[in-house]
C-alpha positions in Angstrom: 100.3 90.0 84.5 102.4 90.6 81.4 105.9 89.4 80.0 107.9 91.5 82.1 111.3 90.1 80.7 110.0 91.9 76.9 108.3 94.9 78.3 111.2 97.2 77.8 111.5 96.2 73.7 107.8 96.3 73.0 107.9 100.0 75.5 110.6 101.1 72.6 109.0 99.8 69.7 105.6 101.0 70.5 106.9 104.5 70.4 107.5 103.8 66.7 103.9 102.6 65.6 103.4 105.9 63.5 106.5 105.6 61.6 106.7 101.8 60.8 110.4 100.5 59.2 111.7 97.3 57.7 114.6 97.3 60.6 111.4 97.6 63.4 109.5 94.7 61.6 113.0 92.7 61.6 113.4 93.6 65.8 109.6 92.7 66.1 110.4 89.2 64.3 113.1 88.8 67.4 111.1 89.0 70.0 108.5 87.0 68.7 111.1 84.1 68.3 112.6 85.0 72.0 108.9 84.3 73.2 108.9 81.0 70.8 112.2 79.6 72.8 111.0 80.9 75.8 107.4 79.6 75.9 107.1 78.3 79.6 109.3 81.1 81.3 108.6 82.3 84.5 109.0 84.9 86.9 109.8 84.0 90.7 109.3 86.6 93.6 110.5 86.4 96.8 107.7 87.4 99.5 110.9 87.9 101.8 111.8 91.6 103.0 115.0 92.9 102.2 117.3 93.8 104.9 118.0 97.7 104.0 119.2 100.1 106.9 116.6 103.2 106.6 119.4 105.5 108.4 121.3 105.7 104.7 118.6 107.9 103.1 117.0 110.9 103.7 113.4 110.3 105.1 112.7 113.7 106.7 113.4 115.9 104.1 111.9 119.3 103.6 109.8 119.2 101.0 107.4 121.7 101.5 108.6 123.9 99.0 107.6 121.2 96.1 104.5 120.2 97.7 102.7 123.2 99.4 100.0 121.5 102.1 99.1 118.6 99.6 97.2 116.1 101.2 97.6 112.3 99.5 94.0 110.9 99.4 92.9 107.9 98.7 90.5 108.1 96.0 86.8 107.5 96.7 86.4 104.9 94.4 89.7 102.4 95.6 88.5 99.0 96.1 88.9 97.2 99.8 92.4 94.8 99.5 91.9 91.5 99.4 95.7 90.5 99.9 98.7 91.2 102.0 100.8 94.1 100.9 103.5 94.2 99.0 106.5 96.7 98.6 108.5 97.5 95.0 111.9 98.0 95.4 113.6 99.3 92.3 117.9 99.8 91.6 118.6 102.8 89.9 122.1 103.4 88.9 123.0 107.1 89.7 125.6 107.2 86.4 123.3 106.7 84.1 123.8 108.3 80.7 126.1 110.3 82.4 129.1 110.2 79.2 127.0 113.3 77.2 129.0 111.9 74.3 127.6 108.6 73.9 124.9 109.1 76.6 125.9 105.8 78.1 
């Protein structure tokens, strides 16, 4: 599956792999040492479903004048599941970079 706790540094430093710098080598060093002290780390999911009311957002919106009659297909080649489903909830904080001076 990944390191998901590193995969935002290496997502930033990969955008600099054309233009390499000593200061990128020196932040490439960290995380290399972060995975050293943090060799047998590991992520724990909870199967459980969360308890969120569906009455707080907006599920019948209109948005026909984004998506004409689009269809979402499945495409031909998708392979049969083999597991139970799973659903990704993500937070995203509605502030953020919202300071245009110090887009924080």
């Amino acid at each position: 599956m990944g390191r998901v706790d590193i995969i935002a540094e290496v997502s930033m430093l990969s955008s600099f792999v054309d233009m390499p710098r000593e200061g990128r080598l020196s932040q490439v060093l960290h995380i290399f040492v972060y995975l050293k002290c943090h060799r047998n780390a590991r992520l724990v999911l909870d199967p459980s479903y969360p308890d969120i009311n569906d009455e707080d957002f907006d599920m019948n919106g209109d948005w026909s004048s984004y998506y004409d009659d689009e269809v979402d297909l499945p495409p031909n080649n998708a392979p049969t599941a083999k597991a139970k489903e799973f659903v990704i909830r993500a937070f995203v904080d509605a502030s953020h970079a919202c300071c245009k001076l110090t887009r924080r």
